[in-house]
Backbone bond lengths (Angstrom), bond angles and torsions (degrees), N, CA, C in turn:
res aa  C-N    CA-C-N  psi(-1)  N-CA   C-N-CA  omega(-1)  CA-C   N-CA-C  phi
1 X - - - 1.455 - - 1.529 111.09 -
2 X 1.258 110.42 -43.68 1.650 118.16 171.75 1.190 108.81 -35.60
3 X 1.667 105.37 -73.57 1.491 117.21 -173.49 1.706 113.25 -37.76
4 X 1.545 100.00 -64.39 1.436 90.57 -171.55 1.691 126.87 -54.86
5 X 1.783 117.48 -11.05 1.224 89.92 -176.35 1.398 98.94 -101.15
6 X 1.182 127.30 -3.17 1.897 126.49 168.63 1.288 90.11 -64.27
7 X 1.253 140.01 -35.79 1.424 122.27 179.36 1.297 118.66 -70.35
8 X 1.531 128.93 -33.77 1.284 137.40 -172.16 1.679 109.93 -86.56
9 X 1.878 101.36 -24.24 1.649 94.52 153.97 1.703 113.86 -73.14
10 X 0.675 98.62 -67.20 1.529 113.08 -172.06 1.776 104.04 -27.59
11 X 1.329 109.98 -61.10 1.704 101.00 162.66 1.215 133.46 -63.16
12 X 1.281 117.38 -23.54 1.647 126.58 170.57 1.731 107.51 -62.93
13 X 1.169 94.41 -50.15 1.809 102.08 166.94 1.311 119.11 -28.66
14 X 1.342 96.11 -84.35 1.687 116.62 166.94 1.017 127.24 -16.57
15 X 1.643 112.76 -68.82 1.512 139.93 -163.83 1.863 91.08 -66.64
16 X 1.368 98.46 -31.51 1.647 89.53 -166.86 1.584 114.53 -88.92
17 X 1.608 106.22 -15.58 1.488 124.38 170.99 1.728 101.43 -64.02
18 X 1.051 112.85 -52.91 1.717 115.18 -169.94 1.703 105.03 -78.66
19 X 1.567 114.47 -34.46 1.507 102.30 169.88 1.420 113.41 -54.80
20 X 1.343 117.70 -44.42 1.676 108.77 -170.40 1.386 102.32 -78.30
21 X 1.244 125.09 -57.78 1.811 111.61 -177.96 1.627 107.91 -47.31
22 X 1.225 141.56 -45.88 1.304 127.04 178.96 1.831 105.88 -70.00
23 X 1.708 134.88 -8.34 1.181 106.53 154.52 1.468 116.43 -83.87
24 X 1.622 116.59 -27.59 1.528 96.69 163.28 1.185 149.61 -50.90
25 X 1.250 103.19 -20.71 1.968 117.52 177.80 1.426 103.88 -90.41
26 X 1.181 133.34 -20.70 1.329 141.83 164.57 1.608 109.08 -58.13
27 X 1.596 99.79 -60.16 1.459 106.66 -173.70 1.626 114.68 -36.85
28 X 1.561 79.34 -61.99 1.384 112.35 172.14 1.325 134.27 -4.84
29 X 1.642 100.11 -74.41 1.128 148.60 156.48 1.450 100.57 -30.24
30 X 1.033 126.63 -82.02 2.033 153.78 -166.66 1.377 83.12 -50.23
31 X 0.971 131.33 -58.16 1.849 127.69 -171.87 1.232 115.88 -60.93
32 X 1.360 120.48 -48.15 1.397 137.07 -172.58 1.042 88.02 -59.80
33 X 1.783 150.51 -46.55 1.273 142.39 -98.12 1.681 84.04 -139.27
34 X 1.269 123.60 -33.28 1.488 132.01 163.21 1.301 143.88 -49.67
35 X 1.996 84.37 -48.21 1.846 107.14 -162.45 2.452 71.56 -82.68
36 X 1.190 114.58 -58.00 1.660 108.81 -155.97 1.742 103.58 -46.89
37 X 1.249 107.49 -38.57 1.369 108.08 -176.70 1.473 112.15 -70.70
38 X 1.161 120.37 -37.13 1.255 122.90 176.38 1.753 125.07 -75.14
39 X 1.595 102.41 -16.24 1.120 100.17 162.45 1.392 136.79 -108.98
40 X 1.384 107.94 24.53 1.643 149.70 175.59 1.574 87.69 -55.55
């Protein structure tokens, strides 16, 4: 029983490591997409 919920942390981790890096490249993105327009 142990095991399985260190496993169900251990993926929650993860899942939450890749949720925030895919809003950073997004962010990212929105900035890139700001500073070009703004320097139109």
């Amino acid at each position: 029983m142990k095991m399985l919920m260190m496993l169900l942390v251990v993926t929650m981790v993860l899942a939450g490591c890749n949720t925030m890096n895919g809003v950073g490249k997004d962010m990212e993105k929105a900035g890139e997409a700001v500073q070009k327009k703004a320097s139109e």
